[in-house]
C-alpha positions, -999 to 999 in steps of 0.1 A, spaced: 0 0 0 15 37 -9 16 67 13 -8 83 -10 -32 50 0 -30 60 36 -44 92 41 -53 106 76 -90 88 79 -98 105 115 -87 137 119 -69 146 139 -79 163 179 -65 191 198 -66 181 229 -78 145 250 -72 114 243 -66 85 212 -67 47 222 -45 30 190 -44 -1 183 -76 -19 192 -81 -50 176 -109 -49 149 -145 -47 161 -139 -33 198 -143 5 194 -177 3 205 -170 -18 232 -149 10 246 -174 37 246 -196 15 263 -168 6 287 -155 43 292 -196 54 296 -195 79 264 -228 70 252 -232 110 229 -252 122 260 -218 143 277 -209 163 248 -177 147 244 -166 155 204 -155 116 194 -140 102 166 -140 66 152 -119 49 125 -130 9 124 -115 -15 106 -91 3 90 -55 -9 79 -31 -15 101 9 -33 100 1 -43 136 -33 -63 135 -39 -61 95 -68 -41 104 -78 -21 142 -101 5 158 -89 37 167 -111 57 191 -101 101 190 -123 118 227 -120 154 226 -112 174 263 -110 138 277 -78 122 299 -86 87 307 -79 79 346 -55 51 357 -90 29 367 -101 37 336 -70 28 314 -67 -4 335 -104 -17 329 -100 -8 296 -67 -35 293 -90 -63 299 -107 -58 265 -82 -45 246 -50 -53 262 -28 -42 229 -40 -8 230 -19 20 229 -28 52 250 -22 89 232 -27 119 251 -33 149 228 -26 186 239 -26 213 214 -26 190 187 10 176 201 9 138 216 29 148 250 24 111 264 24 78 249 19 43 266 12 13 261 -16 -8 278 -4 -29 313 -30 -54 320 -29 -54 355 -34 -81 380 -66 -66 398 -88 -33 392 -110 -23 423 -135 -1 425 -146 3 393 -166 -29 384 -196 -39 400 -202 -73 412 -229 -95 392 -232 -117 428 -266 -97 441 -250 -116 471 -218 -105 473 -208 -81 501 -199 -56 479 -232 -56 469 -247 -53 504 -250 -18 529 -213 -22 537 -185 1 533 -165 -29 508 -152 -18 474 -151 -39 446 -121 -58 438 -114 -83 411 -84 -104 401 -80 -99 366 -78 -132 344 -68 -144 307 -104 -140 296 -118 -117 323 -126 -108 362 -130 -131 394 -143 -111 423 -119 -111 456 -147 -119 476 -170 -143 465 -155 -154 433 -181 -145 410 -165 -143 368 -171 -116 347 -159 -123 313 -142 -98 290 -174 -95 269 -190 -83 302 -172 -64 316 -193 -30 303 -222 -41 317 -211 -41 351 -191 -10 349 -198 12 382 -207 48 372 -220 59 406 
């Protein structure tokens, strides 16, 4: 493929985030994960399936005036753990990383267990273990799988 093939296809932001190098098919995944849903007046941009030497084709997802927070970045490793993280000020990427899957996120899942004690009237935050293939709760072992995992995001 040329240069003149590859032509900007998202334009580009001037300041908040890009998240490179998702594999094909998960950039809606991501809003749902990350809660950007059109309602917050976030400006976003998506490229799918478009070419890539990497993954032979990826998602890239451009949020306007958005920094993703550490809890964020590492629920968002479970689903697309070869991501690359871009944030954009004036235009200029002034930090670039890539994606640590980490071995437990807390506080930022909620438990599917309507019987776990994080789920009860007590002061426990959630914490899960992260796996190959998804979540185990801490406390009472309940499995979200990576194709869950925005469904039991806690936006409270």
């Amino acid at each position: 493929m040329s240069d003149t093939d590859r032509e900007l296809r998202v334009s580009k932001i001037r300041n908040g985030t890009v998240i490179d190098h998702l594999a094909a098919g998960q950039a809606l995944n991501v809003l749902a994960l990350l809660g950007i849903d059109g309602s917050g007046g976030e400006g976003v941009s998506i490229g799918m399936n478009v070419p890539s030497d990497k993954l032979a084709k990826k998602d890239i997802v451009k949020v306007e005036d958005r920094e993703l927070s550490q809890s964020e970045v590492d629920v968002l490793s479970v689903i697309a753990p070869e991501a690359t993280i871009n944030i954009i000020r004036e235009y200029d990427v002034v930090d670039k990383k890539r994606i640590d899957r980490p071995d437990a996120v807390a506080g930022v899942l909620s438990c599917p267990n309507r019987n776990c004690i994080t789920n009860a009237e007590e002061p426990v935050a959630t914490r899960f273990a992260v796996l190959s293939d998804g979540l185990r709760c801490d406390y009472c072992g309940e499995i979200v799988r990576e194709d869950e995992v925005a469904e039991h995001l806690d936006v409270t």
